[in-house]
C-alpha positions as CSV (number, residue, x, y, z in Angstrom):
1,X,15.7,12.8,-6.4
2,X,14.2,10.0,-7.6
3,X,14.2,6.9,-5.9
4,X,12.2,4.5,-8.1
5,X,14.0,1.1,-8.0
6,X,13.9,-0.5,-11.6
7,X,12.4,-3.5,-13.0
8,X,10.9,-4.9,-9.5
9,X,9.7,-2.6,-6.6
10,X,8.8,-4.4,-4.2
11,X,7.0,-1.9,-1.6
12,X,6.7,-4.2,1.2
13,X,10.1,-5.2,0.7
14,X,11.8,-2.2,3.0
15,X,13.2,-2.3,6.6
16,X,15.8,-0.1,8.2
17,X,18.1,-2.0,10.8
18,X,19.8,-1.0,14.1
19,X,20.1,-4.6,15.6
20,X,21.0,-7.9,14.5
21,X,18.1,-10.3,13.6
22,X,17.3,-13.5,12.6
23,X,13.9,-13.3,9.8
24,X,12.0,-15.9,12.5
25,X,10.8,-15.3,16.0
26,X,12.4,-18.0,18.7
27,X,9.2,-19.8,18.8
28,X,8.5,-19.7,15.2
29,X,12.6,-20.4,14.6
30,X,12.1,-23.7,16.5
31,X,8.6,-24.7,14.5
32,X,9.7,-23.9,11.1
33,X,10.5,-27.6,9.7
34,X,7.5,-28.2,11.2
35,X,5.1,-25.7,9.3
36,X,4.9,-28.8,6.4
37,X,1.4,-29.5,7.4
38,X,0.0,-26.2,8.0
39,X,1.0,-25.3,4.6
40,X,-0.3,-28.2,2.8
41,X,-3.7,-27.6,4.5
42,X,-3.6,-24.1,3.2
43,X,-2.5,-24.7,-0.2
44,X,-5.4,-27.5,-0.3
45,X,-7.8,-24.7,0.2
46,X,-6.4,-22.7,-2.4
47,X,-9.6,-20.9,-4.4
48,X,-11.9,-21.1,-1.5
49,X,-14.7,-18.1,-1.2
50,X,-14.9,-15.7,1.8
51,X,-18.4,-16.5,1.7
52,X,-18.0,-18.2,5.0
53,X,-15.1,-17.4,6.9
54,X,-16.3,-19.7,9.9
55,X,-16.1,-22.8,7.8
56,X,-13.1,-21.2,5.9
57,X,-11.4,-20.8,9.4
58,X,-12.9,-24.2,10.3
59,X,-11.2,-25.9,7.4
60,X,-7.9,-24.3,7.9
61,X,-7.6,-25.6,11.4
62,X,-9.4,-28.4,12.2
63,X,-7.1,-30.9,11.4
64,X,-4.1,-29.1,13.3
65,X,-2.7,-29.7,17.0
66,X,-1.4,-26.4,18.2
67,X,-2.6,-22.3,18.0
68,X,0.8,-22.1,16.2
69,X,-0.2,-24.3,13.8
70,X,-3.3,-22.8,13.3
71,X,-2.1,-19.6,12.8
72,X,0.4,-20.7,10.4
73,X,-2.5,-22.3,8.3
74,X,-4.7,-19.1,8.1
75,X,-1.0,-16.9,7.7
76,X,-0.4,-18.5,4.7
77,X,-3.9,-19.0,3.2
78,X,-4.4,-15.4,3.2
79,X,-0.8,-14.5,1.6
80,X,-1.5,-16.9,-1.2
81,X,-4.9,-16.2,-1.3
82,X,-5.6,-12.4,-1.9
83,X,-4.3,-10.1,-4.0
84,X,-2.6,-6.5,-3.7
85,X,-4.0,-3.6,-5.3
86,X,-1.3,-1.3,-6.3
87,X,-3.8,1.3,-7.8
88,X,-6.0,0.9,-5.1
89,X,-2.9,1.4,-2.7
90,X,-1.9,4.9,-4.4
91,X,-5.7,6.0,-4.9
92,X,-5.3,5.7,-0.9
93,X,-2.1,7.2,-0.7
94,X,-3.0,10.6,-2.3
95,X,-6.2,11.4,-1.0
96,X,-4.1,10.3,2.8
97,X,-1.4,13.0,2.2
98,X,-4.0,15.6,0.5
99,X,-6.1,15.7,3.7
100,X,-3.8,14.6,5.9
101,X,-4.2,17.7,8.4
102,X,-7.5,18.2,7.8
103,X,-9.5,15.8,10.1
104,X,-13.4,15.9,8.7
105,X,-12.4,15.1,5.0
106,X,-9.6,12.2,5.9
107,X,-12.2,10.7,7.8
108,X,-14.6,10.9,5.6
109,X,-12.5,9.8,3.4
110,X,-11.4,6.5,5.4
111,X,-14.8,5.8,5.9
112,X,-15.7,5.9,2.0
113,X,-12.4,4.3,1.1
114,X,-13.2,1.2,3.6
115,X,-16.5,0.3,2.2
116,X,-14.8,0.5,-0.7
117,X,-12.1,-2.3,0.0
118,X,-14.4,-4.3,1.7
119,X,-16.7,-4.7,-1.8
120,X,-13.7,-5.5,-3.7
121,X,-12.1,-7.8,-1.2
122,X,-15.2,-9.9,-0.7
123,X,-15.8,-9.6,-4.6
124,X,-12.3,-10.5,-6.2
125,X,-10.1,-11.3,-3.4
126,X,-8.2,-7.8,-4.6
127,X,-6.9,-5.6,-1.8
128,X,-4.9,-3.4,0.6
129,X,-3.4,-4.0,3.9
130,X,-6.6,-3.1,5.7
131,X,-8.1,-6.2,3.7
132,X,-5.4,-8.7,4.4
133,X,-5.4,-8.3,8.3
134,X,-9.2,-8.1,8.5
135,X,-9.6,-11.2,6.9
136,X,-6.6,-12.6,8.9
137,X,-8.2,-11.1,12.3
138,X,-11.9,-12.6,11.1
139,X,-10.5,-16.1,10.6
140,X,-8.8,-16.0,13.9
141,X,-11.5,-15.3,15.4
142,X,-13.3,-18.0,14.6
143,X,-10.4,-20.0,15.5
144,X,-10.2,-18.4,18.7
145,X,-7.2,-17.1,18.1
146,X,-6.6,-13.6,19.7
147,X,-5.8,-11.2,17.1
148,X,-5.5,-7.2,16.8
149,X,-5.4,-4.9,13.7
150,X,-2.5,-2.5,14.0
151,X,-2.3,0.7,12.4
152,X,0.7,2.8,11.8
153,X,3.6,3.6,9.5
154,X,5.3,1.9,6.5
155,X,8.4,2.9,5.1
156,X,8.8,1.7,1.6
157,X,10.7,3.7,-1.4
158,X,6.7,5.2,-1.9
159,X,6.4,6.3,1.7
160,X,7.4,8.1,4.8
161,X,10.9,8.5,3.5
162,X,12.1,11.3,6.3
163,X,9.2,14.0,7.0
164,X,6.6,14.3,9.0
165,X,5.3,10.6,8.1
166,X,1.9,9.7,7.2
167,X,0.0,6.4,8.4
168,X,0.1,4.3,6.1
169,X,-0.5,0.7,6.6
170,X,-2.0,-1.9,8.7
171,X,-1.0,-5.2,10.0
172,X,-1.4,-7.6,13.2
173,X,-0.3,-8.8,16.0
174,X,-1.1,-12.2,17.4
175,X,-1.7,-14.0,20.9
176,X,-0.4,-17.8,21.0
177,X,0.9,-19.8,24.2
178,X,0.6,-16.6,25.7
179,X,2.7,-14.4,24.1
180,X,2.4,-11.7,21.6
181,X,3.7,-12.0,17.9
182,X,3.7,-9.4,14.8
183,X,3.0,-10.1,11.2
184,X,2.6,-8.8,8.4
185,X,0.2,-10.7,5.4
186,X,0.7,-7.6,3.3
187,X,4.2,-7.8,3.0
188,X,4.7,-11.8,3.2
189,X,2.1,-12.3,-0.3
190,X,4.3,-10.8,-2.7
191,X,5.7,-7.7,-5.0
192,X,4.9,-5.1,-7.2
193,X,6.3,-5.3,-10.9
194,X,7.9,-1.7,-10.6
195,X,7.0,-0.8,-14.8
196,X,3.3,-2.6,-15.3
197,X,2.3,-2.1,-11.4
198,X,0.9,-5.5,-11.4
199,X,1.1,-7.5,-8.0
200,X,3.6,-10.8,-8.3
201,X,2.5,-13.2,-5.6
202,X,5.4,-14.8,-3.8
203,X,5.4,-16.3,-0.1
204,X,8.0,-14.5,2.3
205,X,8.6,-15.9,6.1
206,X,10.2,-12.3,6.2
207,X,7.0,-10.8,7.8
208,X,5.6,-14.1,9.6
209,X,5.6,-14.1,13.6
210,X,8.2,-11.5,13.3
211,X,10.7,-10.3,16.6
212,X,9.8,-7.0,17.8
213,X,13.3,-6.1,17.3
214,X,13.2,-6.4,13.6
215,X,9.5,-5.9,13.2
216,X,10.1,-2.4,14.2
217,X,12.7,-1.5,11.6
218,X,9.6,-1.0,8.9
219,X,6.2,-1.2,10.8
220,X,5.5,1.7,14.2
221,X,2.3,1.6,15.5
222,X,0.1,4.3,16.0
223,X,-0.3,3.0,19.4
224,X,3.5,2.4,20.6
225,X,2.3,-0.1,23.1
226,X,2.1,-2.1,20.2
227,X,6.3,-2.0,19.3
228,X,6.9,-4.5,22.3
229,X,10.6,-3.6,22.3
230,X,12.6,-2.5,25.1
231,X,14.3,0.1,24.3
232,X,13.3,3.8,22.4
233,X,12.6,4.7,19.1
234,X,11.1,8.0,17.8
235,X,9.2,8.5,14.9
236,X,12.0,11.1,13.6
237,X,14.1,7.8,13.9
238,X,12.3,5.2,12.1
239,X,11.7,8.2,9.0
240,X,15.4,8.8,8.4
241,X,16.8,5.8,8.8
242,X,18.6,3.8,5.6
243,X,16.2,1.9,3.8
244,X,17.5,-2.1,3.4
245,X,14.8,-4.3,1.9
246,X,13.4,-7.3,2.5
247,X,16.5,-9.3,0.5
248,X,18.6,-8.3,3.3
249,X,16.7,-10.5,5.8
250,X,17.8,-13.6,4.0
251,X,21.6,-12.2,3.9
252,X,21.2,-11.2,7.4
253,X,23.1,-7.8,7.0
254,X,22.9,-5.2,9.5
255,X,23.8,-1.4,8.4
256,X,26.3,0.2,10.9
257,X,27.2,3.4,8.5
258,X,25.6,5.4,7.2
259,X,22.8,5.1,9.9
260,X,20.9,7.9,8.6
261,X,19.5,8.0,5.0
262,X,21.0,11.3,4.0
263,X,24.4,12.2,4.7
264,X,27.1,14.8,3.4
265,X,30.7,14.4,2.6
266,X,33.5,16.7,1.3
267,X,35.0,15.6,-2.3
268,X,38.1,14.3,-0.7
269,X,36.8,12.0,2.0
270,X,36.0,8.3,0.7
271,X,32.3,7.2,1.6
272,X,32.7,4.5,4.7
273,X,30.0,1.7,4.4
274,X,30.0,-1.0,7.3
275,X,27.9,-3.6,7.7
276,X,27.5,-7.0,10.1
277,X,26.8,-10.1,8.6
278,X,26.1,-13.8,9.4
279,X,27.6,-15.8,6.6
280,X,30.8,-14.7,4.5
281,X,29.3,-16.5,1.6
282,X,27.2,-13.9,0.7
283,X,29.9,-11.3,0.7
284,X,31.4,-11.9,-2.7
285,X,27.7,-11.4,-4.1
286,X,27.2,-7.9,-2.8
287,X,27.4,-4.9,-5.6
288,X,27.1,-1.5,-5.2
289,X,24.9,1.0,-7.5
290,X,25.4,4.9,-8.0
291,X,22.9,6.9,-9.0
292,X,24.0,10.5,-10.7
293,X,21.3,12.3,-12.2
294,X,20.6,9.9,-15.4
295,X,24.1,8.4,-14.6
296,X,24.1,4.9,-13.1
297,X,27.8,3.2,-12.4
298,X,28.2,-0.2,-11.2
299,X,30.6,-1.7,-9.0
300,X,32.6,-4.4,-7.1
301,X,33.4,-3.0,-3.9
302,X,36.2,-4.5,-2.1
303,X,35.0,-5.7,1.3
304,X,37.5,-6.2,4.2
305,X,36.1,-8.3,7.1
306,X,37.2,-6.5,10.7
307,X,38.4,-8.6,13.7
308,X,34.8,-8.6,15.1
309,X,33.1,-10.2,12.0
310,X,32.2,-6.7,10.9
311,X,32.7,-5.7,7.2
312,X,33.4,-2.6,5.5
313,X,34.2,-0.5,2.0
314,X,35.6,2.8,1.0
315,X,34.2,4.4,-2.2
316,X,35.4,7.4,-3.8
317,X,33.4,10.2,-5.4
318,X,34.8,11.4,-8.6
319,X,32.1,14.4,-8.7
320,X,30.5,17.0,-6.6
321,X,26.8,16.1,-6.7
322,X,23.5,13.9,-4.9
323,X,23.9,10.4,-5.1
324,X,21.5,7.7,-4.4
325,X,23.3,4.0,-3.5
326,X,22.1,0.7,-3.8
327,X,23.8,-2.6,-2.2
328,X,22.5,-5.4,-4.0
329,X,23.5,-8.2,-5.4
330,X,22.6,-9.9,-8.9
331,X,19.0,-10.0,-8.1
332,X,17.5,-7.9,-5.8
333,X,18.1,-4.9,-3.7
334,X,19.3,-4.8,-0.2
335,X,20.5,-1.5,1.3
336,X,19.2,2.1,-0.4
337,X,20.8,6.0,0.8
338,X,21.8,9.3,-0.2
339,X,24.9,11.1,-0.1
340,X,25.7,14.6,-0.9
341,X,29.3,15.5,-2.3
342,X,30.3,18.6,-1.4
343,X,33.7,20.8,-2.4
């Protein structure tokens, strides 16, 4: 089935949730009315080269008081600052799955594709991942800021949808006052316009100084040291969870059922979807799309709020068939899955 989202796909935009979040870190939670500064530095910077990345990096920070700060400077300079490369993103993408288990041609591959993204990032500021978190690591660097590129997986409506999963991204984690953040530049610069597949830059804290416990829902690492969580998550897990996108950070929603991203049901038995969410306000904005073949139905489901601030809906299936569902609201799109009707 087809899972392209109309209009806007956003492919950073996807995260699957088994916890409750909040879209900042504690640390960066408590500094957020403060970032004023940072961002002003930044967006006076706007248009610099990466000719120089020490005096780039010098001119980001200099004037700020804390590595917070100074992160939050370079964060957002290189969000605003460089551009994603959808074509450049799917060139990658096929020749990752077509050599996937063969090791001498995907790294050969790697190695011709990376000189490849370094020319055009240095050349027109136009990237992929692996170009937004080296620049971010280099100007750390010269900030003396500690910073790591992570590799690992992605899940977007594009990618490592159930499977085997194929690595697929890159991002970084971050060393300040001793502890260790994730973020994501990637994800946190913008969109892709789903019909021309041109990038449309717009800021997101979504992906900035991240917890662990949300981070996770889109992003595992190669290296699982890297997922700082307590508790266990497979791979299998993280591939065949619900997608809920990026809109769902700022409505807070966590997805209770369906917790997997394909289920089956008989005819007769309504399709339970339960949620938790942080502000009844957002409620009465919340839609729900089916998918049919070349059939789409909107509707208004009606949401009862449980004693424990959960929420919930019942929707009935006319037809036997596969279903794809969206909860969204008016403008974007929060929660994607399948469901199979059966006799």
């Amino acid at each position: 089935m087809d899972l392209k989202i109309p209009h806007i796909l956003l492919l950073q935009g996807v995260a699957l949730f088994f916890f409750f979040f909040a879209v900042f870190s504690d640390v960066a939670g408590q500094e957020k009315l403060n970032f004023e500064k940072a961002d002003s530095v930044a967006h006076n910077l706007h248009g610099s080269e990466l000719k120089n990345l020490k005096l780039l990096s010098d001119q980001l920070t200099n004037s700020l008081d804390t590595d917070m700060q100074k992160f939050r400077s370079i964060f957002r300079w290189v969000c605003d600052n460089l551009q994603n490369d959808y074509f450049l993103y799917r060139q990658n993408k096929t020749k990752r799955e077509k050599w996937n288990n063969e090791s001498e041609k995907l790294e050969a591959w790697n190695d011709k594709f990376s000189k490849k993204v370094i020319k055009r990032l240095f050349e027109d500021k136009t990237t992929v991942c692996t170009g937004y978190a080296y620049i971010l690591k280099e100007l750390c660097y010269h900030a003396e800021l500690e910073c790591e590129m992570i590799d690992g997986y992605g899940r977007s409506v594009e990618a490592n949808i159930g499977g085997p999963g194929i690595p697929n991204h890159t991002w970084n984690a971050v060393k300040l006052q001793d502890k260790w953040y994730l973020c994501d530049a990637t994800w946190s610069s913008g969109g892709i316009d789903g019909e021309t597949k041109q990038f449309l830059p717009k800021f997101s804290e979504s992906y900035f100084l991240t917890s662990p416990e949300l981070f996770v829902m889109n992003h595992y690492p190669l290296d699982t040291n890297w997922l700082f969580i307590d508790r266990s998550l497979s791979l299998e897990e993280f591939l065949n969870a619900p997608l809920v996108y990026k809109g769902a950070l700022s409505y807070s929603i966590r997805l209770l059922k369906p917790n997997v991203f394909e289920s089956t049901i008989p005819k007769e038995e309504p399709l339970l979807v339960s949620f938790a969410c942080l502000n009844d306000e957002y409620i009465s904005r919340l839609r729900l799309e089916v998918v049919n073949g070349g059939s789409l139905t909107s509707a208004t489901p009606e949401i009862i709020k449980k004693v424990n601030g959960e929420y919930y809906f019942k929707y009935d299936f006319r037809y036997r068939g596969d279903y794809i569902l969206h909860l969204r609201d008016d403008d974007q799109y929060l929660v994607t899955f399948k469901v199979a009707v059966t006799r």
